[in-house]
LUMTI-147777 format. One record per atom (N, C-alpha, C, O): residue in three letters; x, y negated, z. Coordinates in pm, whole numbers, padded with zeros to 5 digits, always signed. Example, Ala and Ser with C-alpha at 12.3 -4.5 7.8 and 13.67 -1.06 7.14 Angstrom:
<atoms>
ALA+01319+00569+00780ALA+01230+00450+00780ALA+01320+00330+00780ALA+01424+00332+00846SER+01285+00225+00708SER+01367+00106+00714SER+01290-00003+00787SER+01341-00114+00804
</atoms>
This chain:
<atoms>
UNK-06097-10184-15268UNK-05972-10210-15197UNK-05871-10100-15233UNK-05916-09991-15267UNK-05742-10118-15227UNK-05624-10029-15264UNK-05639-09906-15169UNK-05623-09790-15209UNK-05675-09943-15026UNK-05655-09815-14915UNK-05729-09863-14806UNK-05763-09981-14794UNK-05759-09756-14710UNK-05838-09754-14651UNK-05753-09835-14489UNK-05634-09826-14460UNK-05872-09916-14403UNK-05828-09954-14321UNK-05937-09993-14222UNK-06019-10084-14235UNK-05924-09915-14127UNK-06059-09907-13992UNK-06091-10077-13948UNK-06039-10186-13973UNK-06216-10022-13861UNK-06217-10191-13772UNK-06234-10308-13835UNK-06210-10407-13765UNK-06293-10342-14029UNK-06260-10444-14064UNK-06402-10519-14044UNK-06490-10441-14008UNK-06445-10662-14060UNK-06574-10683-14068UNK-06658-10626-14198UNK-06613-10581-14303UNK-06776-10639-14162UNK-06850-10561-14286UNK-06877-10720-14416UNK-06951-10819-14417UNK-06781-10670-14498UNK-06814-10802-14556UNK-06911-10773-14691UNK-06912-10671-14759UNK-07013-10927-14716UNK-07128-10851-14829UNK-07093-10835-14928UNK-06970-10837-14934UNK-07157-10813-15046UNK-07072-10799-15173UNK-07170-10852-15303UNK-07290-10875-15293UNK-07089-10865-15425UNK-07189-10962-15522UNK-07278-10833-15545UNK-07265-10711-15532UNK-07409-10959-15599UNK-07424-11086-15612UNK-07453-11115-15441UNK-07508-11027-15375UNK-07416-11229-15386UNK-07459-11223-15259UNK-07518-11364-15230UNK-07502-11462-15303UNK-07587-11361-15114UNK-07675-11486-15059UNK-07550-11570-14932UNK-07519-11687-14908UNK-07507-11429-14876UNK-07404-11476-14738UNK-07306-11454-14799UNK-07308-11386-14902UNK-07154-11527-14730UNK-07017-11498-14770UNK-06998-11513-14910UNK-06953-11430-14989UNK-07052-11665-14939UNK-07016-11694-15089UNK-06868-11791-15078UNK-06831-11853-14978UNK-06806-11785-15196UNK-06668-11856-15266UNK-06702-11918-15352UNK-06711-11863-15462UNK-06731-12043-15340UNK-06676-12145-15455UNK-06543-12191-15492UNK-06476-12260-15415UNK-06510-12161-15585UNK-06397-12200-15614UNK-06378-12320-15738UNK-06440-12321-15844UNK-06283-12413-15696UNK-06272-12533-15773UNK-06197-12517-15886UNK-06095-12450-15868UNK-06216-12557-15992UNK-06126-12595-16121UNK-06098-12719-16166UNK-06157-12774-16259UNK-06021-12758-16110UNK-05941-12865-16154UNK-05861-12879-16292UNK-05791-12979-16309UNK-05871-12790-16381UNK-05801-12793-16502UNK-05762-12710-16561UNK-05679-12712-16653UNK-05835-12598-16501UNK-05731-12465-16523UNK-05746-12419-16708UNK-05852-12395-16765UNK-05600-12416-16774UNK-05608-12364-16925UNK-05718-12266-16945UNK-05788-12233-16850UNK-05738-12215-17075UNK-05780-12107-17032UNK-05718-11949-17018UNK-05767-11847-16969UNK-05590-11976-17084UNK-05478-11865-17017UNK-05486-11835-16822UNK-05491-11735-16751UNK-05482-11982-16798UNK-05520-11941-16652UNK-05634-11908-16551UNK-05624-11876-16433UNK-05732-11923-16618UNK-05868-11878-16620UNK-05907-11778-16616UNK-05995-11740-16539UNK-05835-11694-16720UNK-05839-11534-16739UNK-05724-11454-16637UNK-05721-11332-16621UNK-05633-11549-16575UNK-05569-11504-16457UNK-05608-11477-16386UNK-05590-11376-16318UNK-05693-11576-16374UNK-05736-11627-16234UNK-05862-11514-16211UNK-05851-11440-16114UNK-05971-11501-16292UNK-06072-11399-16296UNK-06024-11255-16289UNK-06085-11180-16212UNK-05890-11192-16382UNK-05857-11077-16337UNK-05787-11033-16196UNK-05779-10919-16148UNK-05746-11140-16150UNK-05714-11164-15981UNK-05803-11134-15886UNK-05811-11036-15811UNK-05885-11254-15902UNK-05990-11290-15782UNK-06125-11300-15836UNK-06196-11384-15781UNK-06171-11244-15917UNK-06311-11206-16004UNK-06361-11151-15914UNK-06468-11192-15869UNK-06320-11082-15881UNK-06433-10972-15720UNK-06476-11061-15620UNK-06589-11048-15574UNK-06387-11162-15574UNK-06379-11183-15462UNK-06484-11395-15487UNK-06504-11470-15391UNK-06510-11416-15586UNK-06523-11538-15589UNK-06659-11535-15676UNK-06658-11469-15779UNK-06751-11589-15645UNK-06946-11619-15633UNK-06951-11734-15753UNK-07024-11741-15852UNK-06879-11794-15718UNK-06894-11914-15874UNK-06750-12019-15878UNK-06638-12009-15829UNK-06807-12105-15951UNK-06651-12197-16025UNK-06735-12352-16022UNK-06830-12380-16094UNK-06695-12408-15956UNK-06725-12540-15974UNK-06609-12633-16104UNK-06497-12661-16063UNK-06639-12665-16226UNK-06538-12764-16274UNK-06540-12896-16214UNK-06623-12984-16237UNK-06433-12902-16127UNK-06470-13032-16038UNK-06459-13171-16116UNK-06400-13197-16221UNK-06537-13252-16029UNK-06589-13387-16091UNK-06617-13362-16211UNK-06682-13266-16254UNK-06544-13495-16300UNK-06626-13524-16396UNK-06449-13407-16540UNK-06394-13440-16645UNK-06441-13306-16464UNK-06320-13271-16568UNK-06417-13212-16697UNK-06416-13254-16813UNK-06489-13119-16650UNK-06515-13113-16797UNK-06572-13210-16905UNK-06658-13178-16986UNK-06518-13320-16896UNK-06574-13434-17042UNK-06452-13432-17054UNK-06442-13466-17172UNK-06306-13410-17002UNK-06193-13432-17082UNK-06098-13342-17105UNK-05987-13359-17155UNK-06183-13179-17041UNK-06113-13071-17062UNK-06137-12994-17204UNK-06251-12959-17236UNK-06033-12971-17280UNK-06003-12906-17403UNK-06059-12738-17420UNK-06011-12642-17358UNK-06166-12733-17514UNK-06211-12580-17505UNK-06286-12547-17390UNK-06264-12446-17324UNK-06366-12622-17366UNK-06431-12627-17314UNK-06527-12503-17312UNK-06521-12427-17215UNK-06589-12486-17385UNK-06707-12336-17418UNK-06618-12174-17434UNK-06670-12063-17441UNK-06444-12213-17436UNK-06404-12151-17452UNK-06376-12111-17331UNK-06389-11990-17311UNK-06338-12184-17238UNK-06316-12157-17091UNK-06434-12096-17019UNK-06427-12009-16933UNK-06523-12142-17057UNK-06701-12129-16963UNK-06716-11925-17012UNK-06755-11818-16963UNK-06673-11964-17101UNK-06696-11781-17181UNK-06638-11718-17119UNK-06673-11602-17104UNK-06476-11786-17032UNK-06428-11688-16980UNK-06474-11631-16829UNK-06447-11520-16782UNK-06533-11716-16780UNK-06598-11678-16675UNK-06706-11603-16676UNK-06735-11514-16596UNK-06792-11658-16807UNK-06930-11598-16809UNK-06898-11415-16834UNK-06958-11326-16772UNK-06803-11395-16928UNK-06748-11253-16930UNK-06684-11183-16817UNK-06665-11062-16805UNK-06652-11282-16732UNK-06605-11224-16576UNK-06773-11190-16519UNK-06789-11120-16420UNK-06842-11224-16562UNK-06965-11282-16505UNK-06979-11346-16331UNK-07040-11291-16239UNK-06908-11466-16325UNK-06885-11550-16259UNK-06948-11669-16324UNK-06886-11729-16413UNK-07092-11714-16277UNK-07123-11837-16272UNK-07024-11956-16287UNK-06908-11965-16245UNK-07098-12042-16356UNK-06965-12209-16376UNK-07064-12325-16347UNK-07184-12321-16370UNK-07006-12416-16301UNK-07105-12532-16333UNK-07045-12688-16325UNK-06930-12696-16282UNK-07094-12778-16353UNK-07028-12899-16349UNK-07029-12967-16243UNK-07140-12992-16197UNK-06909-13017-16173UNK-06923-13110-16048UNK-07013-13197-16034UNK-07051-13241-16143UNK-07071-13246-15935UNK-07211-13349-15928UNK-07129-13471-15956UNK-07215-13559-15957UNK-07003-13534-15981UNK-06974-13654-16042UNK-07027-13696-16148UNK-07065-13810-16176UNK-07032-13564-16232UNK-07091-13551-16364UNK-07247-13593-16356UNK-07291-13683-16428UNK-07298-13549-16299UNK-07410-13577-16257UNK-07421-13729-16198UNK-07531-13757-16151UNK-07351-13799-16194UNK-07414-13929-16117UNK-07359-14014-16226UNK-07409-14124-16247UNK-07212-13949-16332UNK-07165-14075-16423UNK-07289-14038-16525UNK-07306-14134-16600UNK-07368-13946-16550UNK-07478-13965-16627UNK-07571-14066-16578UNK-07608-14167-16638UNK-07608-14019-16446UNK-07772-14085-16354UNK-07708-14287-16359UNK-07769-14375-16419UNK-07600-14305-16294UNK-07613-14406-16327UNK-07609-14513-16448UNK-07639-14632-16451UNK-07553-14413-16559UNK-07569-14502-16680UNK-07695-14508-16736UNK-07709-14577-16837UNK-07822-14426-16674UNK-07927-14408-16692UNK-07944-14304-16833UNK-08042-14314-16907UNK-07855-14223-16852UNK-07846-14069-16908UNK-07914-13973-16878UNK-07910-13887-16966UNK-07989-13943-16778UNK-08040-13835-16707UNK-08054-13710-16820UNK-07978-13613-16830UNK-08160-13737-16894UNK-08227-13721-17026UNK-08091-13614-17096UNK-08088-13494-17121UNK-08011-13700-17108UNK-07831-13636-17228UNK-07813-13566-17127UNK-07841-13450-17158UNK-07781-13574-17021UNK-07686-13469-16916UNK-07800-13356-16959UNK-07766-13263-17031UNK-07951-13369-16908UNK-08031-13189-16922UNK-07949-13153-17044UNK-07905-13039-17052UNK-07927-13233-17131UNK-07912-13153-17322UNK-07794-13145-17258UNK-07785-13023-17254UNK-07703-13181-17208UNK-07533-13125-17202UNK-07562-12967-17112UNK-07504-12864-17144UNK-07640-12975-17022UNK-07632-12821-16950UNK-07719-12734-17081UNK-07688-12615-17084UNK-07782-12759-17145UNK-07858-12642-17205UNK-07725-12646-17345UNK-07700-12540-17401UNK-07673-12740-17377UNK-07567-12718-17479UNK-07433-12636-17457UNK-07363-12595-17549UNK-07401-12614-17288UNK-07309-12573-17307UNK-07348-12429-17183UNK-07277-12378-17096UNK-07499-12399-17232UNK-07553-12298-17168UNK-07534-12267-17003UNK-07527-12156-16951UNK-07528-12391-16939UNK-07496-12371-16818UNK-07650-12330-16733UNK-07761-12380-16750UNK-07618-12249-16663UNK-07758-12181-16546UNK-07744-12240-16396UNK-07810-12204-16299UNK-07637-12345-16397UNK-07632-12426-16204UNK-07585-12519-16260UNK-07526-12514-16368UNK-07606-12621-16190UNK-07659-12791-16210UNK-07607-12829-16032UNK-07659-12769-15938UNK-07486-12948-16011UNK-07479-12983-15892UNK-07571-13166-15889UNK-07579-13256-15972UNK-07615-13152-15776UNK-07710-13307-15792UNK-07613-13351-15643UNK-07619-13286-15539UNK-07527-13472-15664UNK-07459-13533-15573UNK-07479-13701-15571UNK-07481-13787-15659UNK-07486-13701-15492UNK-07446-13867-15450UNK-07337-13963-15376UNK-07340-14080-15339UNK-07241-13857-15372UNK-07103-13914-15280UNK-07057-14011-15323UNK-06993-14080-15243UNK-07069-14054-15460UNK-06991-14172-15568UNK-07113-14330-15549UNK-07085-14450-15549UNK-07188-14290-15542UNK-07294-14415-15594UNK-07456-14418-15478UNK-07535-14327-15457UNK-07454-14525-15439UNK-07584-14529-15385UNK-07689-14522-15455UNK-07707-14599-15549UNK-07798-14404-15412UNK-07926-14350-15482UNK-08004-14309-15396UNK-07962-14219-15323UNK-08128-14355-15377UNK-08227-14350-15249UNK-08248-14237-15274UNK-08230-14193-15387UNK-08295-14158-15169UNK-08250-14016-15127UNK-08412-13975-15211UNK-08414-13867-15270UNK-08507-14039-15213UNK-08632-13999-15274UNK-08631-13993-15401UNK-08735-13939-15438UNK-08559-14024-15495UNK-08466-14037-15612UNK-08400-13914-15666UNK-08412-13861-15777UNK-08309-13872-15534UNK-08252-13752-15519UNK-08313-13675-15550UNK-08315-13620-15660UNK-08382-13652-15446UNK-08472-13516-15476UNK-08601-13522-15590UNK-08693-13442-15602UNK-08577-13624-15653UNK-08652-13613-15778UNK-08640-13522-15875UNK-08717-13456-15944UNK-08457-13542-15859UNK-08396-13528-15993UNK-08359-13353-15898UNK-08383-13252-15964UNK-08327-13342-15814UNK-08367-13208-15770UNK-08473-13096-15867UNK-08462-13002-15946UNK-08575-13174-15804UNK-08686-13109-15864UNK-08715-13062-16006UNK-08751-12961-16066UNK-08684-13173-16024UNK-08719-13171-16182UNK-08567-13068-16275UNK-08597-12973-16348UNK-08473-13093-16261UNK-08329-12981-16274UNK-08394-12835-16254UNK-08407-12749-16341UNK-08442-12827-16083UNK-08478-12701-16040UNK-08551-12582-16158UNK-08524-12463-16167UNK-08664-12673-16251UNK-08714-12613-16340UNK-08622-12573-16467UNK-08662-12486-16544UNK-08511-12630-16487UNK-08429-12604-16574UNK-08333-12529-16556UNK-08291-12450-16640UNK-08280-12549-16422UNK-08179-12436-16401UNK-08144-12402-16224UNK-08225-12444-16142UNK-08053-12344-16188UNK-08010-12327-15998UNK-07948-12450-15981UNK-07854-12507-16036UNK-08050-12485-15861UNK-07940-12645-15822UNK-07899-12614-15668UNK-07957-12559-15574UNK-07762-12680-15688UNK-07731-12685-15583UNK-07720-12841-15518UNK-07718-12927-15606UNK-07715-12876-15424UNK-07707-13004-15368UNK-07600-13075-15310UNK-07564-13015-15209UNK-07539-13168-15327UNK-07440-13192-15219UNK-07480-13268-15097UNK-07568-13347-15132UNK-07456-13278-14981UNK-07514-13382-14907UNK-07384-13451-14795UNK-07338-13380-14706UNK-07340-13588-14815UNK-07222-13645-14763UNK-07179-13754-14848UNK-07232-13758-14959UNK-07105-13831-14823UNK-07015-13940-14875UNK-06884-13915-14917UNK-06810-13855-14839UNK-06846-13947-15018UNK-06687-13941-15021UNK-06638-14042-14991UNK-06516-14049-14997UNK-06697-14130-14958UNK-06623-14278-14890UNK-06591-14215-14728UNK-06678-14151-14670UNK-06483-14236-14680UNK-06451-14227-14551UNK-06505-14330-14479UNK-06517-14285-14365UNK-06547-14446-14482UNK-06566-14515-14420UNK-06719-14517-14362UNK-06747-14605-14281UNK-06827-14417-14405UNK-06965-14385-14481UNK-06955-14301-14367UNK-06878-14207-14389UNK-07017-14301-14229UNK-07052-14166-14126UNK-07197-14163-14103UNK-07261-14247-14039UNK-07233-14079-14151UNK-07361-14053-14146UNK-07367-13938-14050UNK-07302-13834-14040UNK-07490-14003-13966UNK-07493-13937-13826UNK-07558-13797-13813UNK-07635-13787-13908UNK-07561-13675-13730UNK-07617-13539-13766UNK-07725-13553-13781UNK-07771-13476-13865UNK-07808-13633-13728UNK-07981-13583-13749UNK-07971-13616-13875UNK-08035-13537-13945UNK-07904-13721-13951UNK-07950-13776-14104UNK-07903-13654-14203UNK-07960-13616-14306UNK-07760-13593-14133UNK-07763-13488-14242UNK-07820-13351-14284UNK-07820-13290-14392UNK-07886-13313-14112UNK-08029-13243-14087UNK-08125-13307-14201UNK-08108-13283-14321UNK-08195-13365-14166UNK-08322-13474-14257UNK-08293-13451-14390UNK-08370-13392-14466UNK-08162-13506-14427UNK-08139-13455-14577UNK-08095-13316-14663UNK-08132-13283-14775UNK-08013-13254-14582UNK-08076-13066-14604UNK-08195-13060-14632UNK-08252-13062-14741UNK-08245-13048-14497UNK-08404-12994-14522UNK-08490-13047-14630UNK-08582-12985-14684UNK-08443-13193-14660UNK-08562-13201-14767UNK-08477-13184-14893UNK-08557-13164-14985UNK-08386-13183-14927UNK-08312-13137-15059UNK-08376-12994-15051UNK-08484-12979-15107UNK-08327-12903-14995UNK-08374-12777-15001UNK-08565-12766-15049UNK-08635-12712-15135UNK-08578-12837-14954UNK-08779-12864-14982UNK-08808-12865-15143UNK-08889-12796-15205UNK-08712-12974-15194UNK-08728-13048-15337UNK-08683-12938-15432UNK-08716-12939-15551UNK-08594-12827-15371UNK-08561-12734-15520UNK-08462-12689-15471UNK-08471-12566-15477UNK-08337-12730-15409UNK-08197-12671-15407UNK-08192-12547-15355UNK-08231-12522-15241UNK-08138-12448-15448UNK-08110-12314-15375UNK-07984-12317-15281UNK-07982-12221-15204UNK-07885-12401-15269UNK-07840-12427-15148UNK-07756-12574-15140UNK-07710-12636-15236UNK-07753-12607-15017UNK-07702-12768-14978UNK-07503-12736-15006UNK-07439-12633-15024UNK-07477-12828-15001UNK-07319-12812-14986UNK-07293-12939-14891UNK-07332-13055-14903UNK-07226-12885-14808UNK-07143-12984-14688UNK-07065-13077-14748UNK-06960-13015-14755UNK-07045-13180-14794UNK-06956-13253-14885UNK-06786-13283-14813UNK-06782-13375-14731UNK-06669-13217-14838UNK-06559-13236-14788UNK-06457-13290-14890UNK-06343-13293-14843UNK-06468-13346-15050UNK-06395-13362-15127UNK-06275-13261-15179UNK-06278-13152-15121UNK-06189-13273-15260UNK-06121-13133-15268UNK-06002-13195-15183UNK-05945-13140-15277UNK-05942-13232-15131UNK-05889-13289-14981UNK-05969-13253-14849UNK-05921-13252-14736UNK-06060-13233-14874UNK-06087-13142-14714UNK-06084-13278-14585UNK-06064-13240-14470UNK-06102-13425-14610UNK-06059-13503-14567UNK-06181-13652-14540UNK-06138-13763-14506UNK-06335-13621-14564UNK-06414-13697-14547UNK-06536-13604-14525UNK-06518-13483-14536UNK-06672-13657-14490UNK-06800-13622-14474UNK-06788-13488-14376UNK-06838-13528-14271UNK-06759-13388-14361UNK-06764-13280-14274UNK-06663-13315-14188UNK-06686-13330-14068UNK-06522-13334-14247UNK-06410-13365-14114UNK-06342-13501-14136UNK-06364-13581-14227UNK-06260-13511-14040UNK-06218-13617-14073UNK-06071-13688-14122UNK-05987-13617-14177UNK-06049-13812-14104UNK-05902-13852-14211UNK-05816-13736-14175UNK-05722-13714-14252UNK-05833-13642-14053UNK-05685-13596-14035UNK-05682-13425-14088UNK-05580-13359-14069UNK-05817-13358-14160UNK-05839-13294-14192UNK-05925-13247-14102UNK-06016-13180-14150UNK-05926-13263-13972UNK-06023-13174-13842UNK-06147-13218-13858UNK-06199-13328-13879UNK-06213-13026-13835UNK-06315-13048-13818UNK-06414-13109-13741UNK-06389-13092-13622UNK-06553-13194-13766UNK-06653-13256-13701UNK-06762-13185-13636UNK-06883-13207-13649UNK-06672-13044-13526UNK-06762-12960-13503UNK-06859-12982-13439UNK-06940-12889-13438UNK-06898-13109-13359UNK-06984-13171-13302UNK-07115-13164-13426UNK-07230-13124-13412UNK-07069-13200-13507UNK-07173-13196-13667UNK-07237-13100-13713UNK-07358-13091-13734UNK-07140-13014-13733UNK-07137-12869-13810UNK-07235-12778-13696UNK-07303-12685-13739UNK-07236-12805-13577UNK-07290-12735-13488UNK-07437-12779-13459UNK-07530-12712-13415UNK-07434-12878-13488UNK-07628-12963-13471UNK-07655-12923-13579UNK-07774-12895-13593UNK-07579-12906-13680UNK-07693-12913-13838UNK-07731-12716-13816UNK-07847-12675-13825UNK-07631-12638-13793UNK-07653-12555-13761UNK-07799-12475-13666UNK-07835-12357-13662UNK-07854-12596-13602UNK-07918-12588-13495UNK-08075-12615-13593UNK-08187-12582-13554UNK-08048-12668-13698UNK-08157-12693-13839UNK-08170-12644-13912UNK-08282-12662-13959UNK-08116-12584-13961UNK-08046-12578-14131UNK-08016-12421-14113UNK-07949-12400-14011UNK-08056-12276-14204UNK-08006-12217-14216UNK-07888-12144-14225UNK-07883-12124-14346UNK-07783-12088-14174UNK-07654-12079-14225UNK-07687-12034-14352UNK-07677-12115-14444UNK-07730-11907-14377UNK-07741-11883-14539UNK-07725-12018-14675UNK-07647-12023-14770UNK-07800-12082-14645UNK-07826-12210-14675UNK-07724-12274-14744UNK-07727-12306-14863UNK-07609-12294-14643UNK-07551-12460-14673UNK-07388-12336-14698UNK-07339-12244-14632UNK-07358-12401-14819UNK-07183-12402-14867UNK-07125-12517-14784UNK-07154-12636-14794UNK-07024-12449-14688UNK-06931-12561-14640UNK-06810-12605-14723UNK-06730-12512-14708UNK-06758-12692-14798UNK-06644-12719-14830UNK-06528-12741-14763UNK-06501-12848-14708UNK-06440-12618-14767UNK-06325-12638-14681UNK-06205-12555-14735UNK-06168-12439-14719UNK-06137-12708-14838UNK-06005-12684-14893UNK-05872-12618-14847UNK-05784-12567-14916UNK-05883-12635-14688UNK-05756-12676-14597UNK-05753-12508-14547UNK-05859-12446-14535UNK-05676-12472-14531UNK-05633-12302-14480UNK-05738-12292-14306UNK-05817-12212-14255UNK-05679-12418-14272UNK-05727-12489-14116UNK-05852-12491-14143UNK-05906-12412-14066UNK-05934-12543-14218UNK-06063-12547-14190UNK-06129-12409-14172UNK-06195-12366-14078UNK-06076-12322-14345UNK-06120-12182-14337UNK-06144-12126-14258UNK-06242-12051-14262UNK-06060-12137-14144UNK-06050-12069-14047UNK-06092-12060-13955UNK-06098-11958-13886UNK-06131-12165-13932UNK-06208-12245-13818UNK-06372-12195-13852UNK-06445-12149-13764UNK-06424-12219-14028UNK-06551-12154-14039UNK-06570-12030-13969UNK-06639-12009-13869UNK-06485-11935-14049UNK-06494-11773-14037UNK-06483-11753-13902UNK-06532-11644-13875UNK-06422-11835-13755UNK-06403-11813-13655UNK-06554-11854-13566UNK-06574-11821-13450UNK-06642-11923-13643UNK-06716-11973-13620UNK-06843-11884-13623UNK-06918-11838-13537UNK-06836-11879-13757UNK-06980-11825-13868UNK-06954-11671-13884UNK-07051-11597-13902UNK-06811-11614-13878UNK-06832-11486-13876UNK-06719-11498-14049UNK-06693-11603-14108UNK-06677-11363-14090UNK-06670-11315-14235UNK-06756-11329-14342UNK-06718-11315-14458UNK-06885-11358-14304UNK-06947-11386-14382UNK-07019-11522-14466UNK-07093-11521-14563UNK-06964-11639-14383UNK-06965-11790-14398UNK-06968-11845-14542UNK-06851-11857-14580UNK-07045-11879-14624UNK-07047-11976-14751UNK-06890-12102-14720UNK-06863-12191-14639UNK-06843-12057-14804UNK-06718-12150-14822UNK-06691-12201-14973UNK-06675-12121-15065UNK-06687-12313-14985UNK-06636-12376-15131UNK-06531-12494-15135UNK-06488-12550-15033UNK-06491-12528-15277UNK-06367-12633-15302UNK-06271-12530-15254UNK-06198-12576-15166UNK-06246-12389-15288UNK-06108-12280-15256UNK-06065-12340-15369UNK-06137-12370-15465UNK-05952-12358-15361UNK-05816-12348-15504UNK-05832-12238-15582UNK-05847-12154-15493UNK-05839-12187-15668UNK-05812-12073-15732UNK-05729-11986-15681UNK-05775-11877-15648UNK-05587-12015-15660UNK-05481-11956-15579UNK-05503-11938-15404UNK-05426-11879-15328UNK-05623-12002-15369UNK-05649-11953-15242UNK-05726-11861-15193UNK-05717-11823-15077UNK-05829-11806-15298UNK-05888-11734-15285UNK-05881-11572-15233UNK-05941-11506-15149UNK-05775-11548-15329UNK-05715-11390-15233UNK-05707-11406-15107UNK-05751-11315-15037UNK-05639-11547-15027UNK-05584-11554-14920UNK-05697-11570-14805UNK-05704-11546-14684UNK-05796-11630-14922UNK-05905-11670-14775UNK-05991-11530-14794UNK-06096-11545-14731UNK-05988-11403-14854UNK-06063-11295-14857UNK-05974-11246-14741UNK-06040-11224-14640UNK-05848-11224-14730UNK-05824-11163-14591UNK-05830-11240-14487UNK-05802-11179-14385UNK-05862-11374-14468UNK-05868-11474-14341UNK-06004-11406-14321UNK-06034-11394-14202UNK-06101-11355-14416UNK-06212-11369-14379UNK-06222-11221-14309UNK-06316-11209-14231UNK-06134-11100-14328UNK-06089-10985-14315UNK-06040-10933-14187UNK-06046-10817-14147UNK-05964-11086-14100UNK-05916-11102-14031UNK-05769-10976-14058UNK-05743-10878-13988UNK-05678-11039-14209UNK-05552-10986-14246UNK-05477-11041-14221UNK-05372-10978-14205UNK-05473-11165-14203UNK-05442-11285-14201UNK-05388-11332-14053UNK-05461-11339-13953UNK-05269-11358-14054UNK-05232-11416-13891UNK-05332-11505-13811UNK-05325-11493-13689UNK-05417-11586-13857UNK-05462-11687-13848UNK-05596-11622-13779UNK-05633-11667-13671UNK-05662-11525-13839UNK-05791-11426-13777UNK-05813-11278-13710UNK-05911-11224-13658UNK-05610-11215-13746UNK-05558-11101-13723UNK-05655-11037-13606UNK-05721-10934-13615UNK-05644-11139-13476UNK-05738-11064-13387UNK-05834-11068-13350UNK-05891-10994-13270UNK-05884-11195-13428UNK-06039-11224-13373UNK-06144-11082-13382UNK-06216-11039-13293UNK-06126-11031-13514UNK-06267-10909-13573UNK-06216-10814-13452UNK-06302-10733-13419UNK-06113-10806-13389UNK-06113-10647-13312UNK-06124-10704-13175UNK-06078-10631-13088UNK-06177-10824-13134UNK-06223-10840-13033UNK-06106-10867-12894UNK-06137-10860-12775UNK-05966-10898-12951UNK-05834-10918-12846UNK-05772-11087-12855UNK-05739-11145-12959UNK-05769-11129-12747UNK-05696-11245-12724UNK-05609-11230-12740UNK-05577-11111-12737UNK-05511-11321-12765UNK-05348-11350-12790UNK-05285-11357-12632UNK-05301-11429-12533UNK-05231-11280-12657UNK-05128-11284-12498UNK-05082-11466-12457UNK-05049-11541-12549UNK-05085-11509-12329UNK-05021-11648-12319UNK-04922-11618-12362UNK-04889-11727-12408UNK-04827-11540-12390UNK-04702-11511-12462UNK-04706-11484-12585UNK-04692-11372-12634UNK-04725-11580-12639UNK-04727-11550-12780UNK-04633-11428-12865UNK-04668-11399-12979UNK-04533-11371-12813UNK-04457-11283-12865UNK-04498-11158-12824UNK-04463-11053-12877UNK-04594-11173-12700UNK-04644-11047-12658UNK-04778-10984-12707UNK-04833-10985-12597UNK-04877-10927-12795UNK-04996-10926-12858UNK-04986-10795-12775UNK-04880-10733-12769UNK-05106-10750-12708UNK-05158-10629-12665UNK-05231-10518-12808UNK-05308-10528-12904UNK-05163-10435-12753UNK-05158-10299-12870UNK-05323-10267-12898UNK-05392-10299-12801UNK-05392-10215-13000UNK-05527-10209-12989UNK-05508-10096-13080UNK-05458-10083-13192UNK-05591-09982-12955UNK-05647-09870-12993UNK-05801-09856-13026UNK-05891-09901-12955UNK-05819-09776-13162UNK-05927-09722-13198UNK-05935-09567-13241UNK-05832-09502-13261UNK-06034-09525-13249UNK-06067-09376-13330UNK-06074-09418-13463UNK-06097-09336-13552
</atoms>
């Protein structure tokens, strides 16, 4: 950090298990790549290339290098993973991760129905090849799958291989964890909690609002993924409580009913 500043949470640091950042790539050149890593390289655990972009992103091995020299993990969105599984590719996708030297593998099913025993096949069998992570949710809005089912399916994804589950929220922040209006399904988030490791499960939460709502929840140290690239600085001080949004939660002061009035907080 630039300077010193009392009272902050103790936040962990890489490589870490708690208080991970996924961050999404949606396209980024690789001029902006190397921005983006001399920026927020400290602050961000891995890079998802979301969906299926890397089959139509340019320089491809050239971009992956740039992370791997940040040494920031990369990996391919689980779309990728299902436009293989359902064309019955399985087989080409392993040779696409060992071709373009990838070490995390996402196994999703939000796009296509695939019996969950299926799932965790292809879990398993990945697991020996490389870190899988899991997604578990629908990207269909219309698709509510109730908490015990998304309990049931954690636990046994995790069983089958996944070093951790991901909460499925789309990069809209707008299905499977919350809902059309972006709000969270804390009724959800709080039963699976009651199962499921926090360490465990990456929540996806695009929306500034959701962030916030985790870290207010789970603490500074909360697994969060689908950050923007450009959000990432911002959600290191939400998580800091730098941020208007968490300013007073870490030092333990309510907001005056007067919002213009904040009570002064002394420390040593």
């Amino acid at each position: 950090m630039n300077y010193d500043l009392k009272n902050l949470p103790e936040r962990s640091s890489k490589p870490r298990e708690v208080g991970f950042t996924m961050a999404m790539d949606k396209g980024l050149s690789i001029r902006e790549a190397e921005d983006f890593v001399s920026v927020a390289g400290n602050h961000v655990d891995i890079v998802k290339l979301g969906w299926a972009t890397s089959f139509v992103t340019p320089n491809l091995k050239d971009k992956l290098k740039v992370f791997k020299d940040a040494g920031i993990p990369a990996y391919f969105g689980g779309t990728l993973f299902e436009a293989f599984v359902i064309r019955d590719q399985f087989d080409d996708y392993r040779r696409v991760l060992d071709q373009f030297g990838m070490t995390y593998a996402e196994v999703s099913d939000g796009s296509m129905d695939m019996p969950h025993d299926k799932k965790c096949e292809y879990i398993e069998k990945l697991s020996k090849q490389v870190t899988v992570l899991s997604e578990v949710g629908s990207k269909d809005a219309d698709k509510i799958i109730p908490p015990y089912q998304w309990i049931e399916l954690m636990q046994k994804e995790l069983q089958a291989g996944s070093w951790k589950v991901i909460g499925e929220a789309r990069e809209g922040g707008n299905v499977g964890l919350f809902r059309g209006t972006g709000e969270v399904r804390s009724g959800l988030v709080q039963e699976i909690l009651t199962k499921v490791p926090f360490e465990k499960i990456i929540w996806e939460a695009p929306q500034k609002a959701q962030q916030v709502w985790f870290v207010k929840l789970l603490g500074a140290n909360v697994n969060l993924g689908n950050i923007a690239p450009n959000e990432v600085i911002p959600l290191e001080t939400v998580r800091l409580g730098l941020r208007g949004d968490t300013f007073l939660h870490f030092l333990g002061i309510e907001r005056s009913k007067d919002s213009k009035s904040v009570p002064p907080f002394y420390a040593d």
